[in-house]
VEXLO-342452 format. One line per 3 residues: for each residue x negated, y negated, z of C-alpha. Coordinates in Angstrom, 3 decimals. Example, Ala and Ser with C-alpha at 12.3 -4.5 7.8 and 13.67 -1.06 7.14 Angstrom:
-12.300 4.500 7.800 ~ -13.670 1.060 7.140
//
This chain:
0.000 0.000 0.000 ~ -1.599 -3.594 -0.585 ~ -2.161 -6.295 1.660
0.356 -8.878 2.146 ~ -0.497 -12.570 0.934 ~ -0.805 -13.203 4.984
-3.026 -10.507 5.428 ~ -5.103 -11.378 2.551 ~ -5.040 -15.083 3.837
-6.347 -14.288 7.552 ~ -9.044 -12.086 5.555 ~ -10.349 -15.094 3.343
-9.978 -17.055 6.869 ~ -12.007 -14.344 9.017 ~ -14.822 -14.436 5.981
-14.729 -18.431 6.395 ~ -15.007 -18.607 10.149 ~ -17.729 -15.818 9.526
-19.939 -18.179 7.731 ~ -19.015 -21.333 9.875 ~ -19.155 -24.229 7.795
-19.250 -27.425 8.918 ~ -17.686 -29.053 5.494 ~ -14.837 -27.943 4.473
-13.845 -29.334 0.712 ~ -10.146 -28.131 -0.524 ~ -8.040 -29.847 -3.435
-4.466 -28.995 -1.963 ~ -2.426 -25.563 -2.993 ~ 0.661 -24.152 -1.641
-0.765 -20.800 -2.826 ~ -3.752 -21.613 0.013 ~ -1.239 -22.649 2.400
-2.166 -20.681 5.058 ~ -5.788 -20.592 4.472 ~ -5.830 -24.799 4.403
-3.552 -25.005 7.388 ~ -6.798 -22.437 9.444 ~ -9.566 -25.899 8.834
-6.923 -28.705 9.148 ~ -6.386 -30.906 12.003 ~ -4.060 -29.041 14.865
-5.187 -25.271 13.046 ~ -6.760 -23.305 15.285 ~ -10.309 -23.499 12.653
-10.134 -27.533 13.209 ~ -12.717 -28.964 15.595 ~ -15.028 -32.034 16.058
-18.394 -30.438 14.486 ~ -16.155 -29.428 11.472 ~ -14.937 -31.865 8.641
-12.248 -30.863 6.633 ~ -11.065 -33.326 3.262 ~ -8.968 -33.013 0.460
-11.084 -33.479 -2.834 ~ -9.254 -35.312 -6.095 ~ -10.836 -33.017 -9.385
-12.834 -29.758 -8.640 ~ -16.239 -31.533 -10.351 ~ -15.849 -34.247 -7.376
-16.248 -31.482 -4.820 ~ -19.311 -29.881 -6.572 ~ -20.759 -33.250 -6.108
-20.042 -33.284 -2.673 ~ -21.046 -29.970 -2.384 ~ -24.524 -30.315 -4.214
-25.395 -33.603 -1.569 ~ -24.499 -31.052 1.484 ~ -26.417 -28.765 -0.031
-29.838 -31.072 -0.541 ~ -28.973 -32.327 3.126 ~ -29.036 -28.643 4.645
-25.291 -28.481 5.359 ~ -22.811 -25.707 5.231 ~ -20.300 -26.362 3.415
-17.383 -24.158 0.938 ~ -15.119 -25.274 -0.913 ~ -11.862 -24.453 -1.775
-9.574 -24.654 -4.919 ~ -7.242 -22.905 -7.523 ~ -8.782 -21.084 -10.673
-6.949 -23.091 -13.059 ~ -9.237 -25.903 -11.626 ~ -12.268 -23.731 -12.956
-12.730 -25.610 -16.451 ~ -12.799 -29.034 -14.318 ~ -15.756 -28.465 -13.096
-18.043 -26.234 -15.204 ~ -20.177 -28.971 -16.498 ~ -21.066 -30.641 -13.167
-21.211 -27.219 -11.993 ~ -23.803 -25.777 -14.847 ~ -26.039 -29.355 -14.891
-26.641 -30.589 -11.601 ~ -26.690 -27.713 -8.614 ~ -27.315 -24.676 -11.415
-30.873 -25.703 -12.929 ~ -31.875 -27.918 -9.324 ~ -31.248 -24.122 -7.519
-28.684 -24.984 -4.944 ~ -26.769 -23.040 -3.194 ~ -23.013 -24.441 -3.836
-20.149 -21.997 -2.802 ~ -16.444 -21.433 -3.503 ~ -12.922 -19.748 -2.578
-10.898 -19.693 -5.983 ~ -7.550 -18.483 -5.407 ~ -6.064 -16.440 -8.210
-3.210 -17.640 -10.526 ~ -1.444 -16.364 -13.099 ~ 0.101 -12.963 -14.146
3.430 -10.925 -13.792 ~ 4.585 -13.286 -10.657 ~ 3.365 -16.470 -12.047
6.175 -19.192 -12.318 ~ 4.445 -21.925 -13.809 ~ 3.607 -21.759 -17.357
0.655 -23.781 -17.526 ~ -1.087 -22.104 -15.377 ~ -1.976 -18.826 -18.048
-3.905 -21.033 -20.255 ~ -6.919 -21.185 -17.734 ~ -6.085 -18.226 -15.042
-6.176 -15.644 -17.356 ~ -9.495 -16.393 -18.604 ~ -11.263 -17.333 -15.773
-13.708 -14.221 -15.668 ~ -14.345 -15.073 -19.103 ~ -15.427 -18.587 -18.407
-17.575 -18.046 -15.708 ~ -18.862 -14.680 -17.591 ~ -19.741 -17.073 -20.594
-21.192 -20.132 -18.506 ~ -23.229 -16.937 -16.474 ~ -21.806 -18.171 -13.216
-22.034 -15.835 -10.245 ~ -18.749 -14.624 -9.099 ~ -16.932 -11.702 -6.813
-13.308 -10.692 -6.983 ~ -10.975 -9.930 -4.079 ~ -7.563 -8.299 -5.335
-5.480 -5.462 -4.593 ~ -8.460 -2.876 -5.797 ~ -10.509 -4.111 -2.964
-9.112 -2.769 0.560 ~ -8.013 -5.793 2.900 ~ -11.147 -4.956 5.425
-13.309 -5.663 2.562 ~ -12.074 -9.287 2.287 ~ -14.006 -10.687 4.712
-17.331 -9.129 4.583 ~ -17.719 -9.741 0.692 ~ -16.900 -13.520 1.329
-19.749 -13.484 4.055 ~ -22.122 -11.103 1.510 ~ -20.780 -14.019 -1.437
-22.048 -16.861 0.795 ~ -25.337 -15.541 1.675 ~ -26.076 -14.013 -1.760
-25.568 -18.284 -2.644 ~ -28.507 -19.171 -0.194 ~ -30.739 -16.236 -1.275
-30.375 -16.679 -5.044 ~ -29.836 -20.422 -5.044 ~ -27.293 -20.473 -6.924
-23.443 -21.479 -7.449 ~ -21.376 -18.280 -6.221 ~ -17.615 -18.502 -6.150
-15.681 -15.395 -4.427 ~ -12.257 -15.250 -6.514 ~ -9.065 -14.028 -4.181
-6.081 -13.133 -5.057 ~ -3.535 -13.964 -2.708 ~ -0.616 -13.494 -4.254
-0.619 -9.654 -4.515 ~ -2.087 -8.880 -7.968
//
């Protein structure tokens, strides 16, 4: 039987927490509900050594994220996949060839449940995009046992640091 979407969510929270960052980046998503509602003020992930802000566009946050990362910060962020082709070019020409170590939740749109049409035109190719830009990514679905959530976001995050490179762990939280 697969996870729930609130199982799922407390894994991708559990991996989080795991890593501790002390940035939090997120463009806002009712499909990350429960995830976003962990870091933000009153959550039970909020706290003073922790910042937590909403981004505008997904290339914004990789330049937030590539600063944190020259300043030794942890830091994640977190966004949709149909944000993906936002942000490929500040992704692949600033923290790609300078070597650092920028990370990412993408949660997974698309497919049989998806209601918005819009959305196919980027969700279902997003292993193709970051395939063809040779981006660094991990998937978390229904083939991947709940308990493994959480230990391949920490492996995802640390695989970043050693390789120096942009690594986004892709979840899918809506049960596909």
């Amino acid at each position: 039987m697969s996870a729930s979407s609130v199982e799922r969510s407390q894994a991708v929270i559990e991996g989080l927490e795991s890593i501790d960052p002390r940035h939090v980046l997120y463009l806002p998503s009712s499909t990350l509900k429960q995830v976003l509602a962990h870091f933000l003020p009153g959550g039970a992930g909020a706290g003073p050594e922790r910042r937590v802000y909403p981004i505008p566009r997904e290339e914004e946050g990789i330049s937030i994220l590539s600063g944190l990362a020259l300043a030794g910060q942890r830091a994640v962020m977190i966004f949709q996949d149909n944000g993906v082709g936002n942000l490929l070019t500040s992704l692949l020409t600033f923290p790609r060839p300078y070597h650092l170590p920028i990370f990412g939740i993408v949660a997974r749109r698309g497919g049989l449940g998806e209601y918005n049409s819009m959305i196919h035109t980027i969700s279902e190719r997003t292993e193709a995009l970051l395939d063809a830009a040779g981006v660094r990514y991990f998937q978390l679905d229904s083939r991947t046992p709940v308990a493994e959530w959480a230990p391949t976001i920490t492996k995802g995050h640390t695989f970043a640091h050693t390789t120096h490179q942009p690594v986004l762990v892709l979840v899918n939280l809506m049960g596909g």
